[in-house]
C-alpha positions as CSV (number, residue, x, y, z in Angstrom):
1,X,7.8,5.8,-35.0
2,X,4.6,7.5,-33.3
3,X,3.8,10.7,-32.9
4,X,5.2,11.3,-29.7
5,X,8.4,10.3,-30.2
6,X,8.3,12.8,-33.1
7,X,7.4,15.6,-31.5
8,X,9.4,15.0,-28.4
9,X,12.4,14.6,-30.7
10,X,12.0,17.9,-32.4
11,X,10.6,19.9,-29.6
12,X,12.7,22.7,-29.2
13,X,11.7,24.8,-25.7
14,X,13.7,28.2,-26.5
15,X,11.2,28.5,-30.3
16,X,8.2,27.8,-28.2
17,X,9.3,30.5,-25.5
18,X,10.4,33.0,-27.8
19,X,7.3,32.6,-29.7
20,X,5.3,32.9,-26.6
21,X,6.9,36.1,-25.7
22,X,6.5,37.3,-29.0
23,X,3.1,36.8,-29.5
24,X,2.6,38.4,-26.0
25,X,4.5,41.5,-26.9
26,X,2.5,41.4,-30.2
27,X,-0.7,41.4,-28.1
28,X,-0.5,43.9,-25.4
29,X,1.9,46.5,-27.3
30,X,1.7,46.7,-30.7
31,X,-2.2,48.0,-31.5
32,X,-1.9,48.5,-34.8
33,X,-1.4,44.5,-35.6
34,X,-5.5,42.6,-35.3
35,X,-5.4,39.6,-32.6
36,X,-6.7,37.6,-36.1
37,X,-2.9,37.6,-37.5
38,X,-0.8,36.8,-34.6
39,X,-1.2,33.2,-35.3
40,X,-0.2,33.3,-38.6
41,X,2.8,35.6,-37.7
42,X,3.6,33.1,-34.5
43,X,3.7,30.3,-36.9
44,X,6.2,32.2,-39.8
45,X,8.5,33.4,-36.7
46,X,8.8,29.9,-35.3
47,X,9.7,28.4,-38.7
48,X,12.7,31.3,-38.9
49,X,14.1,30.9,-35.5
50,X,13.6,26.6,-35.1
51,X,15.2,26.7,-38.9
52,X,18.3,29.2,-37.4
53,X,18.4,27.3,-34.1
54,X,18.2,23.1,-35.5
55,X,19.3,24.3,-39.8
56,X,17.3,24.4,-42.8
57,X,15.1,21.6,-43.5
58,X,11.6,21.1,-44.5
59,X,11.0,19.2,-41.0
60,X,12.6,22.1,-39.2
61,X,10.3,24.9,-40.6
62,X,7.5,22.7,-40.0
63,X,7.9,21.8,-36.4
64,X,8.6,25.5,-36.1
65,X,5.5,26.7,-37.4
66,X,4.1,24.2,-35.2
67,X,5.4,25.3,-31.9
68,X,4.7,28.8,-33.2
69,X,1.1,27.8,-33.6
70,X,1.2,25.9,-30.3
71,X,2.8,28.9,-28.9
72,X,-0.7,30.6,-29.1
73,X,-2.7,27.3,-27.6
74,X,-0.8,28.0,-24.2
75,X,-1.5,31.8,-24.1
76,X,-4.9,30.7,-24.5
77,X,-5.3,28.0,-22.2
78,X,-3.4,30.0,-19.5
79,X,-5.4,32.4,-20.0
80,X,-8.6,30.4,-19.2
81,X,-7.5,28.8,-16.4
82,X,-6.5,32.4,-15.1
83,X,-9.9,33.6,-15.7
84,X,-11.5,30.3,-14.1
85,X,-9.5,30.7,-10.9
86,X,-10.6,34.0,-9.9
């Protein structure tokens, strides 16, 4: 099995979503939490919800933390091809 069949078979669309929102909100509201942690609280929230949305597993809290974490690659590369455009 390669890698893309692994990650397309455990991809779950609502963790990486939720995570994005949530790191959003995080960003822009919340002052009192440093840009430095967000990643690391991304990737804990997306182990919790992918582990409540697909059960408790070790894969499951892994590929959440990993959409978590890839949560935070698409707020940034949104963000620089926002930038670029204008």
């Amino acid at each position: 099995m390669d890698f893309a069949t692994i990650i397309t078979e455990n991809f779950v669309l609502v963790v990486v979503l939720a995570c994005l929102i949530v790191g959003y909100l995080l960003k822009h509201t919340f002052d009192f939490v440093p840009n430095k942690y967000i990643p690391a609280i991304l990737a804990v929230f997306g182990a919790v919800l992918n582990s409540l949305v697909g059960g408790v597993s070790v894969d499951t809290i892994v590929f959440g933390a990993f959409m978590g974490l890839a949560s935070t690659g698409m707020h940034q590369a949104f963000k620089n091809f926002i930038e670029k455009a204008e």
